[in-house]
C-alpha positions as YAML, in Angstrom:
chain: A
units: angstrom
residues:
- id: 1
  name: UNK
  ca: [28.87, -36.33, 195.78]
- id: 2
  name: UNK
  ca: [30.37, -36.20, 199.38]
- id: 3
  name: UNK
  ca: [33.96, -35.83, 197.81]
- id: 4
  name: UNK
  ca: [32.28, -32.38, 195.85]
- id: 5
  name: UNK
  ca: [30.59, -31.47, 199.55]
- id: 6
  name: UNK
  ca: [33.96, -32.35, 200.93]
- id: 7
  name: UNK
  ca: [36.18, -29.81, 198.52]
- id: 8
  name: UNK
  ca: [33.47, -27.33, 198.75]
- id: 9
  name: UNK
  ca: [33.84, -27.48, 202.87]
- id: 10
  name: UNK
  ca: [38.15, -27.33, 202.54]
- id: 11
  name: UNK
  ca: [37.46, -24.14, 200.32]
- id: 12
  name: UNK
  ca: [34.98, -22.81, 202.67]
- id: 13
  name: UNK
  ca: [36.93, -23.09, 205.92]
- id: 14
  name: UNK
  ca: [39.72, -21.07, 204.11]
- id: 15
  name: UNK
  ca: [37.58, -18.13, 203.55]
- id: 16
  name: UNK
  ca: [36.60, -17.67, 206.83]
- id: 17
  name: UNK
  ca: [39.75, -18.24, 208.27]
- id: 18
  name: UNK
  ca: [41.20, -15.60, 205.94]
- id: 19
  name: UNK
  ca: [38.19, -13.31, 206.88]
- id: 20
  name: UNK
  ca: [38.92, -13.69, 211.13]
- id: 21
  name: UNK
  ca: [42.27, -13.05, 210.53]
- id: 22
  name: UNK
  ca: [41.69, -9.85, 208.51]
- id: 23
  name: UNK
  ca: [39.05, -8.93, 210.27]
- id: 24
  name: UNK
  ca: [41.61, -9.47, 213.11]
- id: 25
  name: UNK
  ca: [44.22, -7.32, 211.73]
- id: 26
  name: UNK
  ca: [41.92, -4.48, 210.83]
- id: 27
  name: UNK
  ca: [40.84, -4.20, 214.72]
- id: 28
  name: UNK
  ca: [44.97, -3.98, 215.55]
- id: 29
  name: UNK
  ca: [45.31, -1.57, 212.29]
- id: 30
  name: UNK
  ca: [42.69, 0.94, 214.35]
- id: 31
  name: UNK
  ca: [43.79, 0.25, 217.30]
- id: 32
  name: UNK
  ca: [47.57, 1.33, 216.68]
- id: 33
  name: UNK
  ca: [45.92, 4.23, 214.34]
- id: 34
  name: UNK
  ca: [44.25, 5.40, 217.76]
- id: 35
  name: UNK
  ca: [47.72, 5.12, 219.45]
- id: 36
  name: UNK
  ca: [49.20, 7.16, 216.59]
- id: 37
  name: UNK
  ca: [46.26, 10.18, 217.01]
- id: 38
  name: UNK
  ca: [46.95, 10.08, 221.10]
- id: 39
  name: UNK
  ca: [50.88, 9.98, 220.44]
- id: 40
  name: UNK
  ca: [52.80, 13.53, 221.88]
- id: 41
  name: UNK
  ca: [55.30, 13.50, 219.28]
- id: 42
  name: UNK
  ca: [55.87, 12.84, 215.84]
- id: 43
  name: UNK
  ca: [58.35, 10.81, 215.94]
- id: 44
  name: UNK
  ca: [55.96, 8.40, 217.84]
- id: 45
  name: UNK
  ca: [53.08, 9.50, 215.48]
- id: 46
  name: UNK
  ca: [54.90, 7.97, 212.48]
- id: 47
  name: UNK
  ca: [55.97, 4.70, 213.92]
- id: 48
  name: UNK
  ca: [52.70, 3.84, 214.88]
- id: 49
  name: UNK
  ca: [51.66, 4.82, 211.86]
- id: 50
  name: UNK
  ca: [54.42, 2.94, 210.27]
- id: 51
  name: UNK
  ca: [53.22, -0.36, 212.24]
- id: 52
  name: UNK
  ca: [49.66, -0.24, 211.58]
- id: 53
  name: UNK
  ca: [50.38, -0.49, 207.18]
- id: 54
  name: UNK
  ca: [52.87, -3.05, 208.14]
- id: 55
  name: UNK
  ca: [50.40, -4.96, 210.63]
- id: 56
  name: UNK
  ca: [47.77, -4.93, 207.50]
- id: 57
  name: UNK
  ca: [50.72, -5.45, 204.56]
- id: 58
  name: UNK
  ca: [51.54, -8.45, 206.80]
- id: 59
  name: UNK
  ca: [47.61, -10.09, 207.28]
- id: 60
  name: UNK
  ca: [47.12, -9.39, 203.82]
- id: 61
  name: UNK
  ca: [50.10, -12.06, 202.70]
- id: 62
  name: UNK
  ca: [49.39, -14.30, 205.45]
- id: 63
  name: UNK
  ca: [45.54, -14.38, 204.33]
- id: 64
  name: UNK
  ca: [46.19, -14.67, 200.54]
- id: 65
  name: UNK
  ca: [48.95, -17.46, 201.79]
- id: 66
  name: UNK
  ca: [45.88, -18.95, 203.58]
- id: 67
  name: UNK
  ca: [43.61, -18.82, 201.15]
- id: 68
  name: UNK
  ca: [46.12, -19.90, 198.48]
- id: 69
  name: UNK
  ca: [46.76, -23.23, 200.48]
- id: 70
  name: UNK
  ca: [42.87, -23.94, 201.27]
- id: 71
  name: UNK
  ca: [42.51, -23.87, 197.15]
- id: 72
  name: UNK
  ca: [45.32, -26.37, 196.80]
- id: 73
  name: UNK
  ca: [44.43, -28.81, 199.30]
- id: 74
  name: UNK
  ca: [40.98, -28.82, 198.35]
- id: 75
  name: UNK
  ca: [41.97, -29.22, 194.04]
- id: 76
  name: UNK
  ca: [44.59, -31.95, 195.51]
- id: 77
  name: UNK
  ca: [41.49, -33.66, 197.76]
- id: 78
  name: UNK
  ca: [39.63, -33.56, 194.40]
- id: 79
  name: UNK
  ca: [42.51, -34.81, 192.36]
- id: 80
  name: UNK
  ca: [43.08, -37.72, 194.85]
- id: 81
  name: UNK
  ca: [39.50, -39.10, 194.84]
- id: 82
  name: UNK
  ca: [38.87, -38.57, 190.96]
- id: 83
  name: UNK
  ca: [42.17, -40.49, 190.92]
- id: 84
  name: UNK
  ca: [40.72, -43.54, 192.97]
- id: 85
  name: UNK
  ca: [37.74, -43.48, 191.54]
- id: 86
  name: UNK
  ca: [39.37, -44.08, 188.36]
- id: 87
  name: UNK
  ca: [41.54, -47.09, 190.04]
- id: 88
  name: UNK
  ca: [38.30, -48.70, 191.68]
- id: 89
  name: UNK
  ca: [36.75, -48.58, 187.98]
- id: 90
  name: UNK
  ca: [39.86, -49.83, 186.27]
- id: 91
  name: UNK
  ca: [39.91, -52.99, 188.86]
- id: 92
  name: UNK
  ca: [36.34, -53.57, 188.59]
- id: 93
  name: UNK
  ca: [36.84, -53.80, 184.52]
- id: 94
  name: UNK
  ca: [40.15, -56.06, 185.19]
- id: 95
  name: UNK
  ca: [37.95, -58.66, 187.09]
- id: 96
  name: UNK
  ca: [35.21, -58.56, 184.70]
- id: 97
  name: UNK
  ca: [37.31, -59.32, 181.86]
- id: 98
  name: UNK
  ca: [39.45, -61.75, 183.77]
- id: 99
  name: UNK
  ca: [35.84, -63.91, 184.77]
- id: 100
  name: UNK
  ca: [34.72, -63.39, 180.73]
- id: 101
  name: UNK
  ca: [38.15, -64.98, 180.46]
- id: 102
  name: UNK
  ca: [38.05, -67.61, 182.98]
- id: 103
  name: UNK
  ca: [34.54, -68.71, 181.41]
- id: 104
  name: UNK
  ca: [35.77, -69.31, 178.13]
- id: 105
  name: UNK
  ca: [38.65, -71.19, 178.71]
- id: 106
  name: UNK
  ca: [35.98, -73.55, 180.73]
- id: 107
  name: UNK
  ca: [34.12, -74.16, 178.05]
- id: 108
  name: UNK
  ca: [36.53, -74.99, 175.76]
...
């Protein structure tokens, strides 16, 4: 249960890191927006303009990149311990057939 709590946590930590940093970027988007209203000319107009949809174009791949790698280290967390559980099972069967084993060949 604390591998599920575990994932679960991995996952969650990714969503709100992609939410600061868009939340983030949105704050520099109106910020630069502002700078672009107050510019004199519009040559400046534009390239703020120009900056701001590049500022958000660029936190919106880095936060679906985020996201993107919370999901696979949590499914690869979750792969890993379904994976040893499985081992710690198999070994546990090995030894019980190897002391049914060693007890018959006692006996006979």
């Amino acid at each position: 249960m604390a591998e599920a709590d575990l994932e679960i946590l991995i996952r969650s930590i990714g969503k709100k890191q992609r939410k600061s940093l868009m939340d983030a970027a949105k704050k520099r988007h109106a910020r630069l927006m502002g700078l672009a209203a107050k510019a004199g000319n519009k040559g400046a107009k534009d390239r703020f303009r120009q900056i701001a949809k590049t500022t958000l174009a660029m936190a919106n791949a880095a936060a679906r990149r985020l996201q993107v790698t919370a999901e696979n280290a949590a499914d690869s967390y979750a792969r890993a311990m379904k994976r040893a559980a499985e081992e710690i099972e198999a070994a546990e069967e090995k030894r019980a057939k190897k002391a049914v084993k060693n007890g018959i060949k006692k006996k006979g």
